[in-house]
Every structure is written in C-alpha cells, then in structure tokens.
N, C-alpha and C positions, 0 to 999 in steps of 0.2 A: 504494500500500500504506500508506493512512492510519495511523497508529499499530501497525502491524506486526500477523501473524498468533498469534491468538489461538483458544482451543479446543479440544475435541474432537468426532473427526466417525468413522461407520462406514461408511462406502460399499463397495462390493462391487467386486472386481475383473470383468469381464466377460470372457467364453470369450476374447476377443483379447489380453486385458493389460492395458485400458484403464480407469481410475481415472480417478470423477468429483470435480473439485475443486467445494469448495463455493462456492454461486453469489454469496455474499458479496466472495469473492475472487480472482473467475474477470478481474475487470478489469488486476491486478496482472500480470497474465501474458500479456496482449494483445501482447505481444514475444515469448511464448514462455517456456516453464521448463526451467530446468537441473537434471537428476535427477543425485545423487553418490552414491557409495556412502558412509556413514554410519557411523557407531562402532554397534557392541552389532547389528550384524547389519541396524539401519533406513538409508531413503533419505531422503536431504535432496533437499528441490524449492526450488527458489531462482528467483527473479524473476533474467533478464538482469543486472540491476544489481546484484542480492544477489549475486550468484555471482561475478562481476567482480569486487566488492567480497571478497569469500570468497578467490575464488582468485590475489588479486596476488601474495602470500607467494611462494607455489608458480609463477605463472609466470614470477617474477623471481630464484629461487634459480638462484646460480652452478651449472653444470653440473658444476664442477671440488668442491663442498662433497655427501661423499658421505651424511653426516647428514640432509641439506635433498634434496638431488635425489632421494634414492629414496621418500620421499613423496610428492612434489611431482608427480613421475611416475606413481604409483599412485593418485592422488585424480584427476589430468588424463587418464586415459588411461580411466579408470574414469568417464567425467561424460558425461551424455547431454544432448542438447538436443531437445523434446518441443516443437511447437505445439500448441495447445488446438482439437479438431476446434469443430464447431459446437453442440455438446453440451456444451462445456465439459470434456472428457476431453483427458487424456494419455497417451501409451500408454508401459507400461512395457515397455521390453524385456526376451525370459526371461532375459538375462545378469543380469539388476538383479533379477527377480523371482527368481530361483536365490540369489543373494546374499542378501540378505531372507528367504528361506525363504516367500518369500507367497503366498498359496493363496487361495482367493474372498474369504472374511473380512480385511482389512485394521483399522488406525486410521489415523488419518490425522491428527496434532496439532500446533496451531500452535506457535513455539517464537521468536517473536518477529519476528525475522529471515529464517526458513527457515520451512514445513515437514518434518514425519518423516513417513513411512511407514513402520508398524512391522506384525511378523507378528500378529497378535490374539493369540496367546496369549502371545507374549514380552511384549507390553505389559501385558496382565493382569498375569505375572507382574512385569515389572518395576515397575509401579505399587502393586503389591502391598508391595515391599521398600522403596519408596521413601517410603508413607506413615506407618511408625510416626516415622519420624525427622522428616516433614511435621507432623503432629501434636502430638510433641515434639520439641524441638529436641535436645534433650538426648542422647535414643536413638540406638544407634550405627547405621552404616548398611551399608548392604548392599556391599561392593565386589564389581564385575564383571569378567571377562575381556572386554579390547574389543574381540577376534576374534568368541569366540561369544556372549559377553551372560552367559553360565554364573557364577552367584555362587561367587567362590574363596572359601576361608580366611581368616580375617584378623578384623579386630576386629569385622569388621559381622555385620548378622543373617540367619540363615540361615533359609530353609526350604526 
C-alpha cells in the first residue's frame, strides 16, 4: 500500500454483497481485508496490517476499564475479515451492509490508511456539508451525530 489509499471510486454492490475494490489497490489486500463498522453509519476496509495496527488500542484494553472495554468490544466483535475472490471482490456481509444502510449504489473513498464505504446518498450528502468549510476555511461546519451521520444543532451549517 505504497503511499496509502487515495480517491474516489462508485462500484456497485452485486445481488451477493460483493464490492469490487479498485484494481489499483486490489494488491494491498493479497492477505485479505478487514471490514469495521465505521462512524456516521460507513465501513472501514483495512489491509491485515492496517487493522492490526487500528485495533491494538482495543485488543489491549484492560477488561476490568469499563470506558475502554465496551468499545473495544463493539469495534472487535463488529470486524469482518473478507479475502479478495479472483475478481478482486469482497463480500460484505448483510450484518455490515444493514449497518451502512447500503443498497447497489455505494462510494467507496480512500482515506489514507483505510478505506470507507459509505451509502451514496449519505456521502453526497455529507460531502455536501463538508465543502463550504473545504472551500473556506473560515465557514463553520457541519456537526454530525456519529450513530446516524444526521446533522445536529450547533454552530455548523445546516441543510
């Protein structure tokens, strides 16, 4: 994963579940990808090593620290591991596609470390609120609830 994942990509989910990675990046994952359940309702797919690297936090939190473990528990219990058929797919399961809310339309965006898969129209939408403050810096921004992705009250911008 030379310089980490980058971009935006729309591939389509297939009647099975199965999300084509793009073929730039289908070599990072020759070990297989680890799908998480995500903030604002998207999944993260993590390369073996990213995900390792992601989740030492959590599988090293004391059992007995009840701030840390029930996270820690909810992110691990909640994490799939996917090999890549010969197509370069990963198949999500409908646990994770239920979670996501994702339906044939997907995005699917690099974010350095990870990617997201997010529902198509949350991403619209959330890209939407994310670029006047992109733009300027100035502009205030959108805050989201990190259950549903739903923009609360507060100083940011609504629509």
């Amino acid at each position: 994963m030379a310089g980490g994942f980058y971009g935006t990509f729309t591939p389509r989910l297939d009647d099975k579940g199965r999300l084509t990675l793009p073929a730039r990046y289908r070599g990072a994952f020759v070990d297989g990808a680890m799908v998480v359940r995500g903030d604002m309702r998207c999944l993260y797919v993590f390369t073996q090593d990213g995900f390792d690297t992601f989740a030492e936090e959590a599988i090293n939190a004391p059992v007995t620290d009840p701030q840390r473990i029930g996270p820690a528990r909810y992110m691990l219990a909640n994490s799939d591991f996917q090999s890549l058929d010969a197509q370069g797919r990963i198949m999500l399961t409908s646990r994770m596609r239920d979670y996501a809310e994702l339906g044939k339309d997907v995005v699917l965006t690099g974010q350095g470390k990870r990617m997201e898969i997010w529902n198509a129209e949350r991403w619209a939408e959330y890209e939407a609120d994310q670029e006047p403050a992109y733009i300027n810096p100035n502009a205030p921004r959108t805050d989201h609830d990190a259950a549903s992705g739903v923009p609360t009250a507060g100083t940011g911008v609504r629509r």
